[in-house]
C-alpha positions in Angstrom: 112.0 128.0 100.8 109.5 126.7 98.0 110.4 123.7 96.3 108.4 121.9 93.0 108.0 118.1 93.0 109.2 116.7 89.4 109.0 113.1 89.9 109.7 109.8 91.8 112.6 109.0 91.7 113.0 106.0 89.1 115.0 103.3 87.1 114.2 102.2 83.8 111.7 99.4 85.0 111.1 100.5 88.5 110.4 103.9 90.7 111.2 104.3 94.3 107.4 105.2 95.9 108.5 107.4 99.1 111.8 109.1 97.2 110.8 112.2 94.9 113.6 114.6 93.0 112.4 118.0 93.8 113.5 121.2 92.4 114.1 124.6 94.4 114.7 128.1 92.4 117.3 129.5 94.3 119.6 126.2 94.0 121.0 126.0 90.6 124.3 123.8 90.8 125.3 120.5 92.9 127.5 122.5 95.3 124.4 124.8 96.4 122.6 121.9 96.5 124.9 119.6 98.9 124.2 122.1 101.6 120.7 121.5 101.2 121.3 118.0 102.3 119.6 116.8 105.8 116.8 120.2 105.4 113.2 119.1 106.6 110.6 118.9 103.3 106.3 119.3 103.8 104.2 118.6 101.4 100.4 119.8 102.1 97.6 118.1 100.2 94.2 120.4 99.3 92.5 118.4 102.3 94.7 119.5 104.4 97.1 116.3 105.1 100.7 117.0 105.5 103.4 114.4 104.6 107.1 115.1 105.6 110.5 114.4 104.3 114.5 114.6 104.1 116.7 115.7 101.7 119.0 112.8 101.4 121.2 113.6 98.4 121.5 115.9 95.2 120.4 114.3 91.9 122.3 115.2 88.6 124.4 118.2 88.4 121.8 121.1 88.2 121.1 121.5 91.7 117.9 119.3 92.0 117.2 117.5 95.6 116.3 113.5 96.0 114.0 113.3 99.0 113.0 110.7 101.2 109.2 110.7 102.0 108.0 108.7 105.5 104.9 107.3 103.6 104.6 107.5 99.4 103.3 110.5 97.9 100.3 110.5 95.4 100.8 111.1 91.5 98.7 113.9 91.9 101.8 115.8 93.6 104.0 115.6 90.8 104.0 119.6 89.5 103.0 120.4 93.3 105.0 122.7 95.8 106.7 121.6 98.8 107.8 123.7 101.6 111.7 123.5 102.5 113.1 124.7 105.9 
């Protein structure tokens, strides 16, 4: 599955640098997207590096993932696609 990164996840004065809310197409509500939870996330830079990730919990009630990162990601990869399996 094909995910798009849509930010860190943040607070009013502070953002969480290895968590990012992602959103998939095919999940649309929370109950789609609690099955979702524990799925392996890649995300692929142009030079080739690969970071990887968890889904560790929905966020809101539109279906949109919270993943943990195991190092931060870059503010160039908000907008970017992530690989879900």
């Amino acid at each position: 599955m094909e995910g798009v990164i849509v930010n860190f996840r943040r607070a009013k004065h502070r953002q969480k640098k290895r968590q990012m809310v992602i959103r998939v197409k095919s999940v649309n509500t929370k109950e789609e997207a609690q099955k979702m939870i524990g799925k392996k996330v890649t995300w692929k830079s142009t030079t080739g590096k690969e970071i990887k990730g968890e889904v560790t919990n929905t966020h809101g009630n539109k279906g949109v993932l919270r993943v943990q990162f195991e190092k931060g990601l870059p503010g160039q990869s908000i907008g970017g696609k992530v690989s879900v399996e």
